[in-house]
C-alpha positions in Angstrom: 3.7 277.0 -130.9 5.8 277.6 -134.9 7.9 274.3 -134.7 9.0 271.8 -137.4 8.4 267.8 -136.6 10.2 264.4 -137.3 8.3 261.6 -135.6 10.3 260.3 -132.3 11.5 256.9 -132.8 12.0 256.4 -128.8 11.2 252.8 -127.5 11.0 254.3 -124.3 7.1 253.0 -124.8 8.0 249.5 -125.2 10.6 249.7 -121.9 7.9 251.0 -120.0 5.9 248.0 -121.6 8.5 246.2 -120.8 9.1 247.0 -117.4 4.8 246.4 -116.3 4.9 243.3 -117.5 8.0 241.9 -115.8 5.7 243.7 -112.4 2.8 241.9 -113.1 4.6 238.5 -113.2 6.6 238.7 -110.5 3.2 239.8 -108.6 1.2 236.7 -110.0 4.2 234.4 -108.7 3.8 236.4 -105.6 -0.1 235.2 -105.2 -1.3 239.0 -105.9 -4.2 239.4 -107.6 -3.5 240.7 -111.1 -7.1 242.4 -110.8 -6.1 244.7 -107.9 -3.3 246.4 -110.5 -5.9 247.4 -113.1 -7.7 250.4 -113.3 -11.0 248.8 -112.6 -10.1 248.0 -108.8 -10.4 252.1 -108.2 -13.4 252.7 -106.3 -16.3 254.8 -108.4 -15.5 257.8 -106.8 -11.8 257.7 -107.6 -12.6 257.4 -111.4 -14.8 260.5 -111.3 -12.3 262.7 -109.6 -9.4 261.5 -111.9 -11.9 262.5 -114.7 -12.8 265.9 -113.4 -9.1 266.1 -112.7 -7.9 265.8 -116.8 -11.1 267.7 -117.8 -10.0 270.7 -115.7 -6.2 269.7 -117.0 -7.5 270.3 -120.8 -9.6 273.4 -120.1 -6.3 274.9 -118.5 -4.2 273.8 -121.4 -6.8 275.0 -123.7 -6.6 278.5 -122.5 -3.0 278.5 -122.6 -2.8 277.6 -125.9 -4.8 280.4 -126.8 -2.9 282.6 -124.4 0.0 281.8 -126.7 -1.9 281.9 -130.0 -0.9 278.5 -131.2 -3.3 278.4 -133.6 -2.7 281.3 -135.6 0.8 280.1 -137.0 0.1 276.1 -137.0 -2.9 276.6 -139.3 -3.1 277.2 -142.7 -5.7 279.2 -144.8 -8.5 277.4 -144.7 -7.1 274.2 -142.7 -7.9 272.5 -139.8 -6.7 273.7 -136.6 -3.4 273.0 -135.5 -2.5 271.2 -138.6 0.4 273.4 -139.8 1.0 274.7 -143.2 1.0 278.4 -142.7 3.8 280.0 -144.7 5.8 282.0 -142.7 7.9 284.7 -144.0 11.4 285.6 -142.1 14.0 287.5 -143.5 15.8 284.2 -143.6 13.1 282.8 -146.1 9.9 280.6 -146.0 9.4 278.9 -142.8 6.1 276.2 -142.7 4.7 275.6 -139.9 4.4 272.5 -138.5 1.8 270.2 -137.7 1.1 269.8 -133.6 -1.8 267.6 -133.5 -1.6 264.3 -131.7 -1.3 262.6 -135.3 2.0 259.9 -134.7 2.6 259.8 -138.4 2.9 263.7 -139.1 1.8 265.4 -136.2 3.8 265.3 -132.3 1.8 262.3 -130.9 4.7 260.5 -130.3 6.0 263.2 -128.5 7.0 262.5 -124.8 6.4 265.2 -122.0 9.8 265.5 -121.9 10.8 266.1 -125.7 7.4 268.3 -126.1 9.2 270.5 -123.0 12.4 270.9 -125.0 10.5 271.7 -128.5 8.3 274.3 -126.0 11.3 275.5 -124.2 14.0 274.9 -125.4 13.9 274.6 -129.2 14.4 271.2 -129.8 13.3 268.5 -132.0 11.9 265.2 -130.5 15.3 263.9 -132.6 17.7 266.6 -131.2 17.6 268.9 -134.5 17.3 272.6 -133.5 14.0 274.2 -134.5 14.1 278.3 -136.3 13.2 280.4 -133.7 9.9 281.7 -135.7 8.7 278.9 -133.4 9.3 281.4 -129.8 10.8 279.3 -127.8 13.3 282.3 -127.3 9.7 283.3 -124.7 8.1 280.1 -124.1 11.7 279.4 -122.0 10.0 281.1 -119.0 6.9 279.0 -118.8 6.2 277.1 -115.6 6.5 273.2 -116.0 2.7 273.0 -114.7 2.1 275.1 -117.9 3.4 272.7 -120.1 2.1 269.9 -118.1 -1.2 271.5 -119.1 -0.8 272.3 -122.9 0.8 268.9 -123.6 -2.4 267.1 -122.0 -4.8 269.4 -123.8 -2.5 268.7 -127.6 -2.2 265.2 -126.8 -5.5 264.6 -125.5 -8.1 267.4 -126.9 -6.8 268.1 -130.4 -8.0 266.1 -133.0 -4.7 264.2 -134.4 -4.8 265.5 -138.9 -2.7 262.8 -140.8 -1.5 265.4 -143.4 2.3 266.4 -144.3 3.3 270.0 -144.6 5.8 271.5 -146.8 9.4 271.0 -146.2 11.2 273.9 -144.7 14.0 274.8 -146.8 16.3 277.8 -145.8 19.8 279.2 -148.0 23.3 278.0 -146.2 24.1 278.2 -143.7 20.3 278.5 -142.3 20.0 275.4 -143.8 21.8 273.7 -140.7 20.4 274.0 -138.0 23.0 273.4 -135.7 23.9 276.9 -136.5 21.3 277.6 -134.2 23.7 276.2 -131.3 25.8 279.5 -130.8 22.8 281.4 -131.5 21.1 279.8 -129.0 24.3 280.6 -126.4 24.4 284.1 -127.5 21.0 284.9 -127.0 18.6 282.9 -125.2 17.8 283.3 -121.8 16.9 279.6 -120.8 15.8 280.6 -117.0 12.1 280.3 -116.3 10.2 283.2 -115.4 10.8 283.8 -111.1 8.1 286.5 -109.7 9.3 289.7 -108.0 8.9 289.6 -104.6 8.4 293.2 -104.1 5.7 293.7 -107.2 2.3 292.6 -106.9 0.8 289.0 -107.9 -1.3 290.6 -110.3 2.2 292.9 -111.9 3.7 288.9 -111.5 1.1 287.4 -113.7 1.2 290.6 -116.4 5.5 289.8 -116.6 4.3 286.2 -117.2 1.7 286.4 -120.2 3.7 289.4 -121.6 7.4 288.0 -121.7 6.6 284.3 -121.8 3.1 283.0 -123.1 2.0 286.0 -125.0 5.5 286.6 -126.3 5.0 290.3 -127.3 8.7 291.0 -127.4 8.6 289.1 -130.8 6.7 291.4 -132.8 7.1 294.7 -130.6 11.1 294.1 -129.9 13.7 295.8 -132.9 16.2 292.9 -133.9 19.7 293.3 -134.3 22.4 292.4 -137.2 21.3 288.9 -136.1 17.9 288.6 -135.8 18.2 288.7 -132.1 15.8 290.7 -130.0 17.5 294.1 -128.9 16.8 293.6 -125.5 17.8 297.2 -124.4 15.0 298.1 -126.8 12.4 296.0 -125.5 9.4 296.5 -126.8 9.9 299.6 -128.5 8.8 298.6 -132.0 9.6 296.2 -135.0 8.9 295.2 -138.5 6.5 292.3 -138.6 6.5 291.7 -142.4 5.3 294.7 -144.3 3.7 295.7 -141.1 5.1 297.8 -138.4 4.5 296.5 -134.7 4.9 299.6 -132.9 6.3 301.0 -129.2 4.2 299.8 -126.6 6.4 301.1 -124.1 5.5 302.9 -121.0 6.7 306.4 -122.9 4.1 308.8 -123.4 4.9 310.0 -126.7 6.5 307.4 -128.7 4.2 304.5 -126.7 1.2 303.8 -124.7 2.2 305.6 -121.3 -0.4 307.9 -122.2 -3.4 305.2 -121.9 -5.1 304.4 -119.3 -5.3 300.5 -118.1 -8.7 300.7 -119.0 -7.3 301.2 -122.6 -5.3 298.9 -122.7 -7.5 296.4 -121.7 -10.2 297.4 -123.9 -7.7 297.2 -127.2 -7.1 294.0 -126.2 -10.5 292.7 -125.5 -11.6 294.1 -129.0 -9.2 295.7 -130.8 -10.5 299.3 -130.3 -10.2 302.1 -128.2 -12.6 304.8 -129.2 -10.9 307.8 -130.5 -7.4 306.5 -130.3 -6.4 303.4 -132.2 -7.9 300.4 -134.4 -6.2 296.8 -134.5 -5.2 295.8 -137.8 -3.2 293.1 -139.8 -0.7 290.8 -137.3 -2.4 292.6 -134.1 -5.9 291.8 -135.3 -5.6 288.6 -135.9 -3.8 288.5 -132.3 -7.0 289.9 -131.1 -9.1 287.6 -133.1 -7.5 284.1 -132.1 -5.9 284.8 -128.8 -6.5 287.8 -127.1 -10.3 288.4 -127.3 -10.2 284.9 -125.2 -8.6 285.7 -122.1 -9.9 286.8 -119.1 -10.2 290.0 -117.7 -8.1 289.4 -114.6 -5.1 288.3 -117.2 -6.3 291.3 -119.1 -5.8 293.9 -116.7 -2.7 292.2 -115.3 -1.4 292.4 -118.9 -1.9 296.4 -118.8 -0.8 296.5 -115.0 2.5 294.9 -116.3 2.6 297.7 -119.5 2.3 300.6 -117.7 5.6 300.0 -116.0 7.5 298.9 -118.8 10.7 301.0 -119.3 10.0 303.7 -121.2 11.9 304.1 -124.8 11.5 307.1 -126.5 12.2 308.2 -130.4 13.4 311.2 -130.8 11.7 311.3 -134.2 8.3 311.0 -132.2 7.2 314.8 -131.4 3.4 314.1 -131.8 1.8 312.6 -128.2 -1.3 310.5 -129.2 -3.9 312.4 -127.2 -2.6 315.3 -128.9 -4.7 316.3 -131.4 -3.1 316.9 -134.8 -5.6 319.1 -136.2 -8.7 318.0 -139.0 -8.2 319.3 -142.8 -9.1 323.3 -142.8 -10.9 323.6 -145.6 -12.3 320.9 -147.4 -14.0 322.7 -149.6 -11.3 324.2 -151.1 -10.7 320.4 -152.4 -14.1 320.6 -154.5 -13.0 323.8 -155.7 -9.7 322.5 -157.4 -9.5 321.2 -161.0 -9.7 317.8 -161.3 -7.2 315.9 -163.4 -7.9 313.8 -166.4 -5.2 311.6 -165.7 -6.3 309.6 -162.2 -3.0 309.2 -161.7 -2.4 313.0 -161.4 -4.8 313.1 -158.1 -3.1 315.3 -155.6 -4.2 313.8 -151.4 -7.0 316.4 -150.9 -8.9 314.3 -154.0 -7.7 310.7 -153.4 -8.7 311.7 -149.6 -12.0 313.5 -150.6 -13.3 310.8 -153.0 -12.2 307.3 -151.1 -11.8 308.5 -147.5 -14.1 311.9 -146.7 -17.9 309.3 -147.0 -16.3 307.5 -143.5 -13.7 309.4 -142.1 -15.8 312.8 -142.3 -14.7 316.1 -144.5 -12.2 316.9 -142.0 -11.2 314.0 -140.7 -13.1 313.9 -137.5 -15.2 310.9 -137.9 -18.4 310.2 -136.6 -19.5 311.4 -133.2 -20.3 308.0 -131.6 -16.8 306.8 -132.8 -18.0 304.1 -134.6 -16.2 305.3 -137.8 -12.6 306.6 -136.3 -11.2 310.5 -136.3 -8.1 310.1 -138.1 -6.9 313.5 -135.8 -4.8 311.8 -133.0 -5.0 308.6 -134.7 -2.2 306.3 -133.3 -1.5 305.5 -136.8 -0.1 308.6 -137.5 1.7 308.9 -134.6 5.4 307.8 -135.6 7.4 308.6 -138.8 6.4 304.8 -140.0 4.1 304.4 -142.9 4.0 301.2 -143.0 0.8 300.5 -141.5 -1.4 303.6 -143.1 -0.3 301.9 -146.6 -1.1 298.3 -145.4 -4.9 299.4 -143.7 -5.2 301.3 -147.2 -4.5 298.1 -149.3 -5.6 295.2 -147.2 -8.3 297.4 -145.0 -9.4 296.9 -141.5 -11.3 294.1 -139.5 -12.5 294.1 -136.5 -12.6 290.6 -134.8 -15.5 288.6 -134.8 -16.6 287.8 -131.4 -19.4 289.2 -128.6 -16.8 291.9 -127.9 -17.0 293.5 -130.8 -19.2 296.3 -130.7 -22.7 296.2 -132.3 -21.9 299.5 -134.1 -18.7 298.9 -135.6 -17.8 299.2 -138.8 -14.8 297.6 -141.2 -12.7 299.6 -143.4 -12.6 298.1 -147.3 -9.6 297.4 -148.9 -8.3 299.5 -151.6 -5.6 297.5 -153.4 -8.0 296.5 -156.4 -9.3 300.0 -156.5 -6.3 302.6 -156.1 -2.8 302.3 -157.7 0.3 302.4 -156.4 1.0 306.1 -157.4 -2.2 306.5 -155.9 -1.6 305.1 -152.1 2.0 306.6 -152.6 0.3 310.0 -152.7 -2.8 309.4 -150.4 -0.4 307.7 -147.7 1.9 311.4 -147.5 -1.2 313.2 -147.4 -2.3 311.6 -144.2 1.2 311.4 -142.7 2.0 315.0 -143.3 -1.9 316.6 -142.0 -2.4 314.1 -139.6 0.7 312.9 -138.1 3.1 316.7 -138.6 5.2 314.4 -140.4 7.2 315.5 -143.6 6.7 311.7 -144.8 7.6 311.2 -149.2 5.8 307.5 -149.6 6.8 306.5 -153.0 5.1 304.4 -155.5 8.2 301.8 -155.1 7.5 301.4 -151.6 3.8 300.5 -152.0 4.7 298.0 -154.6 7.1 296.9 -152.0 4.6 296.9 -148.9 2.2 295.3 -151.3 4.0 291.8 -152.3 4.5 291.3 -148.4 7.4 293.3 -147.2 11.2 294.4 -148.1 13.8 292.1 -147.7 15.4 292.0 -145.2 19.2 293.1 -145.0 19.5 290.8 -141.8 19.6 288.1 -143.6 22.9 288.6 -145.6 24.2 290.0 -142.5 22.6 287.2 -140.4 24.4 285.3 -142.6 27.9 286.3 -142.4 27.5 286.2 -138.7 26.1 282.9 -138.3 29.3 281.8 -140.5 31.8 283.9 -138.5 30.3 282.4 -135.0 30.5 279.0 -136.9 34.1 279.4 -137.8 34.8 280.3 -134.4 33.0 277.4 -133.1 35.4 275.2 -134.8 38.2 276.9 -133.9 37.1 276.9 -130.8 37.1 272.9 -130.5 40.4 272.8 -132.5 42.3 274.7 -129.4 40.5 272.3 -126.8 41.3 269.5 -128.9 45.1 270.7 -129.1 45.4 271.9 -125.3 44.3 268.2 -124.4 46.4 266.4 -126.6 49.8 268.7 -125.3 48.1 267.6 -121.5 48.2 263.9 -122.6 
């Protein structure tokens, strides 16, 4: 869960409190034994079963917290798990995560079921304030209420409560109130929770599930619109996550994954690879690496059952099919053969490629034969006109995630933002576009310096901006013509 906390002040506690206590009294009047309303009057057997009862509660809300990948945004570099203070960046500005232990001083251990629903579901603070929708509650709307039955035993129960604070979220106007977020919230979220098709399968019912509620793919792989909103005609057909690009994972064959088999998809995300095809990196890794890698393979599999039916979305810019090969580099010696300039900066591709790429990715591009260092020919990278992510592998390099599915054989790719220059990824990143991808791509020094400090700025924010204001002003005007038509009634 990404959501901001103030600590409940509720004393619905002390009415419970309250409300046992006048029971008791009136049962000791009564000549009841106080003894048999404890606890200790359940039989043996009783306590063991409500004990195996909350253990299996917590392991269920355990892996549904993974499933959702709490922990990734509610824990910072470095910090302890769940404790917030992650900067996220939005095209609005900063957003911190928030704290969700059980702590009651900084964390949501005062949180009832009932307010930890409406945070979940619903994007609402424990005291009624809206929360940014970097915290997905536009997805998490679909969960089951035995879902969140689940996670708020395992948060309140199982996760160690961190008494720390975490920076104060602090958006530009008119971000900055949040009950901007209440037209917003009309306009685009679909508060209905998820209801199976009756004529798909259970296992197609349970892929819908993880992949448009707990999973919430739609947030990274969904375009946005002039107002931030998901483009819902476009689902899943690609989006900016940052400086990264989260691309089409559609059921079309050349622009998405129609072309992989459920096997595929399953094995990308189980480790983050499929041999020959693609390589997890940045946002997806990490997806991999926290959640993903964790669930199992019957959520797995109904995860690529779902996929494969998705509507398919095509761009037209998209010519290449990724089990198309686009051809290795014809001559690499002719590379060796060129003069070389004095001036590093003058490198053409062929020399940036030959001297920082050729020792892994093979003279011509085809990698190893066991696959254990990738062909960049019909490299999903290359697929699309978008850049993005061959200049992001190049600077920040590729991981593969650290568990026992990660093959024995496999092998990271280094970063290169210490060692090449801008001018130099500029001219190494067209190279591989235009020989490996058939794409006339011009990456630009700019745009590396760009990619590099973490992304462009967005222009949905100004124009997030003037919208939030205009549905604001027309809010109030709104009320003002109620407020009139009643007052002509009276």
């Amino acid at each position: 869960m990404k959501h901001e906390h103030i600590m409940s002040r509720t004393s619905a506690v002390e009415r419970h409190a309250f409300v046992i206590g006048s029971f008791i009294k009136r049962a000791m009047a009564a000549g009841v034994a106080v003894a048999s309303l404890a606890i200790g009057w359940m039989p043996a057997s009783a306590h063991a079963e409500a004990a195996v009862d909350e253990s299996a509660l917590i392991q269920r809300g355990e892996y549904l917290a993974r499933a959702g990948d709490c922990v990734a945004c509610h824990t910072a570099t470095g910090g302890k798990p769940f404790a917030g203070g992650l900067a996220i960046a939005s095209p609005m500005g900063t957003i911190w995560s928030t704290n969700i232990t059980a702590s009651k001083t900084h964390g949501i251990g005062s949180y009832t079921e009932a307010q930890f629903a409406d945070a979940l579901r619903a994007g609402k603070r424990a005291d009624g304030a809206q929360l940014y929708p970097a915290m997905p509650y536009t997805s998490f709307a679909k969960l089951t209420d035995p879902d969140v039955h689940a996670l708020y035993t395992y948060f309140m129960k199982a996760v160690p409560a961190v008494d720390s604070a975490v920076p104060h979220t602090d958006l530009p106007f008119p971000f900055s109130i949040r009950a901007s977020l209440i037209p917003w919230n009309l306009l685009f979220v679909d508060k209905d929770r998820f209801k199976p098709d009756p004529q798909k399968s259970v296992e197609w019912n349970r892929g819908a599930y993880l992949v448009e509620g707990l999973a919430h793919c739609s947030v990274c792989h969904t375009p946005r619109n002039l107002l931030m909103a998901e483009q819902t005609s476009r689902g899943l057909a690609g989006g900016a996550v940052g400086a990264w690009y989260a691309p089409n994972i559609t059921s079309d064959t050349t622009s998405g994954i129609g072309g992989w088999s459920e096997q595929d998809i399953v094995a990308y995300l189980k480790t983050g690879v499929v041999r020959g095809k693609a390589q997890a990196a940045g946002p997806m890794a990490e997806a991999v690496n926290h959640s993903l890698q964790y669930l199992t393979d019957a959520d797995l599999g109904a995860i690529a059952t779902y996929l494969k039916t998705v509507p398919a979305v095509h761009d037209d810019a998209d010519t290449l099919a990724l089990d198309v090969s686009s051809g290795l580099i014809e001559d690499p010696d002719a590379v060796r053969q060129t003069p070389w300039p004095a001036d590093p900066e003058r490198l053409n591709g062929p020399q940036l490629y030959d001297s920082n790429c050729a020792s892994c990715h093979q003279a011509s591009g085809q990698g190893t034969a066991d696959g254990a260092l990738p062909p960049l020919s019909h490299n999903s990278v290359f697929r699309n006109g978008q850049p993005n992510n061959v200049v992001m592998s190049i600077l920040q390099g590729v991981s593969h995630p650290e568990s026992a599915n990660r093959a024995s054989d496999s092998v990271d790719m280094p970063a290169f933002a210490d060692r090449l220059s801008d001018t130099q990824i500029a001219t190494l990143s067209s190279y591989l576009m235009q020989q490996f991808g058939r794409h006339n791509v011009q990456v630009t020094a700019q745009d590396v310096a760009t990619l590099r400090a973490g992304g462009p700025v967005s222009p949905m924010a100004s124009a997030a901006r003037i919208g939030l204001g205009v549905l604001i002003l027309a809010a109030l005007f709104a009320v003002v013509l109620i407020v009139r038509a009643r007052r002509r009634v009276r």
